[in-house]
C-alpha positions in Angstrom: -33.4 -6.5 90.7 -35.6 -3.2 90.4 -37.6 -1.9 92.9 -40.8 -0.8 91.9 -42.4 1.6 93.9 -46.3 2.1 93.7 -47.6 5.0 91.4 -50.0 7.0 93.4 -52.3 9.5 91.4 -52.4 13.2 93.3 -54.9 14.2 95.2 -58.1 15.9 93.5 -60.3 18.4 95.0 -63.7 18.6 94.2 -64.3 22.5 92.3 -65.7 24.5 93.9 -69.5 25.1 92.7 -72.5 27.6 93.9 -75.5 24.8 94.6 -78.7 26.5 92.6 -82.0 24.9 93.7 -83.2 22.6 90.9 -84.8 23.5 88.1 -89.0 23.2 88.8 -90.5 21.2 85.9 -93.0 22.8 84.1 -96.3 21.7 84.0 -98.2 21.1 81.0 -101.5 22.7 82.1 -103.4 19.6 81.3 -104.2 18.6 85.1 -107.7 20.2 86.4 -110.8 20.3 84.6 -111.0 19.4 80.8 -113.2 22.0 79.3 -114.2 26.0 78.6 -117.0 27.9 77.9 -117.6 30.5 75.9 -121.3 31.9 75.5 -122.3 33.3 72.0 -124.9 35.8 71.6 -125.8 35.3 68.0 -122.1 35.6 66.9 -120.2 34.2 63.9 -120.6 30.8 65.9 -117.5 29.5 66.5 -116.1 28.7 69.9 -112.5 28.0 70.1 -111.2 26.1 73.4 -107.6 25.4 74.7 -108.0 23.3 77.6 -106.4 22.9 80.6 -105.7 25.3 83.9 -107.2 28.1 82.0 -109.8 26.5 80.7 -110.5 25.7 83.9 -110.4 28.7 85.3 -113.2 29.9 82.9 -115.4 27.3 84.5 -114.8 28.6 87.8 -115.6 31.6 86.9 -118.8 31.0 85.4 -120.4 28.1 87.5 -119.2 25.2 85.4 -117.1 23.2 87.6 -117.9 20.5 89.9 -118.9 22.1 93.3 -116.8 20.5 96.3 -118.4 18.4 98.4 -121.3 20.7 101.2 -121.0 23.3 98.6 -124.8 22.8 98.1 -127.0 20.6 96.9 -128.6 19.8 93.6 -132.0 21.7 92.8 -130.9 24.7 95.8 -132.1 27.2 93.9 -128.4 28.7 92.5 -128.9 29.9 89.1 -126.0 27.7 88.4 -127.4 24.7 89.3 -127.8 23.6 85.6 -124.2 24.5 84.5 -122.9 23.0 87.9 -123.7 19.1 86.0 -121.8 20.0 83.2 -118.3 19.7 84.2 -117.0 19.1 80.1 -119.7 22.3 78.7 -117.5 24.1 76.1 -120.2 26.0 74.4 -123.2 27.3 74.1 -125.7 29.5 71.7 -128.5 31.4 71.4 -131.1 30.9 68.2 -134.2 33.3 67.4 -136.4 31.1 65.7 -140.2 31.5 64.7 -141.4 29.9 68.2 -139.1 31.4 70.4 -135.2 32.0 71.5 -133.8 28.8 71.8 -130.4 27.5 74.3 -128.1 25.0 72.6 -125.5 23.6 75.5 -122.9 21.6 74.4 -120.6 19.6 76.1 -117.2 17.5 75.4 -114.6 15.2 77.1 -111.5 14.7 75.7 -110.4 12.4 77.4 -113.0 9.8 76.8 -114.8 12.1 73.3 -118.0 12.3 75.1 -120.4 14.3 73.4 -123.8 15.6 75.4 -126.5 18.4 73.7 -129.0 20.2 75.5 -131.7 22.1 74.0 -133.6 24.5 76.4 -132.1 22.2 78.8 -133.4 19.2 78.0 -130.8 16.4 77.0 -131.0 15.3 73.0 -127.8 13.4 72.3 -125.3 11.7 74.7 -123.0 9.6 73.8 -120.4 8.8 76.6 -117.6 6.8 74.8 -116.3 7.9 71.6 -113.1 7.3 70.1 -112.9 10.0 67.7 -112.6 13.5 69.0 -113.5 15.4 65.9 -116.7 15.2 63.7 -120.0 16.3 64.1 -123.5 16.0 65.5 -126.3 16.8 64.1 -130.2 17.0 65.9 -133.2 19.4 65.3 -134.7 23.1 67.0 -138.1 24.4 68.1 -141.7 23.2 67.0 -140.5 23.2 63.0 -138.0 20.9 64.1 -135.0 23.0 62.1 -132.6 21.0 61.8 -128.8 21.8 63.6 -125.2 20.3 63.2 -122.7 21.2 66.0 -119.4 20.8 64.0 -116.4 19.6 66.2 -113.0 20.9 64.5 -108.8 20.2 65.8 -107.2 23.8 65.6 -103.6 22.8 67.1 -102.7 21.5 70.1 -105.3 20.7 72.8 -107.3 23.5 70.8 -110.9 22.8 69.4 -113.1 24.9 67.9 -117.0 24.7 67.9 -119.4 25.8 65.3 -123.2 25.6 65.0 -125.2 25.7 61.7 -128.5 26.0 61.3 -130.4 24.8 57.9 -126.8 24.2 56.3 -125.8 27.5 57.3 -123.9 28.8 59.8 -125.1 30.7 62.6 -124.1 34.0 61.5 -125.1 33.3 58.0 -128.7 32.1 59.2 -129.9 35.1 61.5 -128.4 37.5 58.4 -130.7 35.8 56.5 -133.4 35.5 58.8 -134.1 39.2 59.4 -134.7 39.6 55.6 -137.7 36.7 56.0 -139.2 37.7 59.4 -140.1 41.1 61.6 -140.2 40.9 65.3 -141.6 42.5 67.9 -141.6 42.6 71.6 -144.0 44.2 73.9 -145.7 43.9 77.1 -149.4 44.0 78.1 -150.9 43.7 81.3 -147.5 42.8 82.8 -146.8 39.9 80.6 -143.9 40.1 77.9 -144.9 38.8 74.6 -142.5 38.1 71.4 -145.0 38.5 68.4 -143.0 37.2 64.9 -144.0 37.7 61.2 -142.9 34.7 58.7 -142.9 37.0 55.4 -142.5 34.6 53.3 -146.1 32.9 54.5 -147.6 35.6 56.5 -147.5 32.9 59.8 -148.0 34.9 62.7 -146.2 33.3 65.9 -146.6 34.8 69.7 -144.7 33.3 72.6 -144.0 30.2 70.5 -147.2 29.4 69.2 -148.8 29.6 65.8 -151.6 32.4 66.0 -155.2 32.2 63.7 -155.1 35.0 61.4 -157.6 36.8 59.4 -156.3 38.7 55.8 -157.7 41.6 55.0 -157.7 44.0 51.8 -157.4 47.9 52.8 -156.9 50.7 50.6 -152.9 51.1 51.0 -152.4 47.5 51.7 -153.3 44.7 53.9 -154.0 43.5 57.5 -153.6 40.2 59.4 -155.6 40.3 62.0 -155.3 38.2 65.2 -155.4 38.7 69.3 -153.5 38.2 72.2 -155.6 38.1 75.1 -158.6 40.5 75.4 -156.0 42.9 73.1 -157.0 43.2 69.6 -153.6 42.9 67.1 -153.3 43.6 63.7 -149.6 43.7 60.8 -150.0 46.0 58.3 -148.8 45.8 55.3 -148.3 48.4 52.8 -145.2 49.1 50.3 -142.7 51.5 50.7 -142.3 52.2 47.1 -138.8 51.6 47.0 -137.7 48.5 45.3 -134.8 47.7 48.0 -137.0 48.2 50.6 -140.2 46.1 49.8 -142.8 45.6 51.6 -143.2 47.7 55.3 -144.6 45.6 58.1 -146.3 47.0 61.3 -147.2 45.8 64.4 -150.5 47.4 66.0 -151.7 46.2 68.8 -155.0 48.3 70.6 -154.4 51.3 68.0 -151.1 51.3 68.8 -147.6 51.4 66.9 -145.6 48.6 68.6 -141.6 49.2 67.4 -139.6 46.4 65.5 -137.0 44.7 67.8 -133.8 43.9 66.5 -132.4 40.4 67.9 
């Protein structure tokens, strides 16, 4: 009878291998605060945000994220203290209307598609729950009550991008516009500034966001509107330039004196 003997397989060593730390995962970026800022001065009107760390380093930067707790507290005095609230404030513009430069805030979480406006920081819309993150909101400006959209657009990724129109146009559009229609002028007396604006199209006369009595007058070259700011007798003048592209030259005097268009 055979003998069968029991196979036994060799002895493996393990190969020898450098050990190289793991690999460190990396992080999508979409921890910290949700939100940017970007202020416009009168720009094309778009805003374009990627969120995450460097979105929230923006808000760091310019007083927009949550203050840690004994940082300070609410109504201190910081000239931040109104940005501080608005943890999800991705834009925010400027309008030169009639009655005065108006703020439009504008805030949104994407996370839960809340949507908050501020005009001249007072709150129009919130909505705190929404389930669609694009669209648009739409809410009115200033004494005419001009009406605004604030259009909410995907661009890729965790990108959005912001724009304001004003009357159906967009912000850049508007003001282009706008300085064909109106002449403003800013000045100081007595050491109070004052924004005086000329409505072409109706000869309304607005100063510091109120609508001023005016008095027409026929001269010899032209006319006057007449009105006052204080004890300071004012006066637009009105007389053509004799070139067809040009129009109509409007003029500001106020005590017998040439006050020089602003540009804004």
């Amino acid at each position: 009878m055979q003998r069968c003997e029991p196979r036994v397989s060799p002895l493996r060593y393990p190969r020898h291998t450098e050990q190289r730390p793991p690999a460190k995962r990396k992080k999508s970026g979409r921890t910290g605060v949700e939100g940017g800022l970007r202020a416009l001065r009168a720009g094309s009107g778009a805003v374009t945000v990627t969120y995450g760390r460097r979105a929230a380093a923006i808000l760091r930067r310019r007083g927009g994220a949550p203050r840690e707790a004994g940082a300070g507290q609410a109504g201190s005095g910081s000239r931040y203290s109104h940005l501080e609230k608005m943890t999800d404030l991705v834009a925010v513009w400027e309008v030169a209307l009639s009655d005065g430069v108006h703020k439009i805030e504008f805030e949104h979480g994407t996370t839960s598609g809340k949507r908050v406006v501020y005009v001249d920081g007072k709150e129009e819309i919130r909505k705190d729950w929404m389930f669609k993150l694009v669209g648009k909101e739409t809410f009115t400006v200033g004494a005419s009550k001009t009406r605004a959209t604030i259009n909410i657009d995907a661009v890729s990724g965790f990108a959005y991008e912001y724009t304001l129109e004003i009357d159906g146009k967009s912000l850049k559009k508007y003001m282009e516009n706008r300085s064909k229609t109106t002449n403003t002028w800013i000045l100081s007396l007595g050491g109070t500034d004052y924004r005086v604006v000329l409505e072409k199209d109706t000869m309304d006369v607005w100063c510091n966001g109120k609508k001023m009595e005016t008095a027409g007058e026929f001269v010899e070259d032209g006319t006057e509107t007449h009105f006052s700011v204080g004890d300071h007798s004012c006066y637009i003048k009105a007389v053509s330039s004799g070139k067809r592209k040009e129009g109509i030259i409007h003029t500001l005097i106020v005590d017998d004196r040439e006050i020089p268009e602003a540009v804004e």
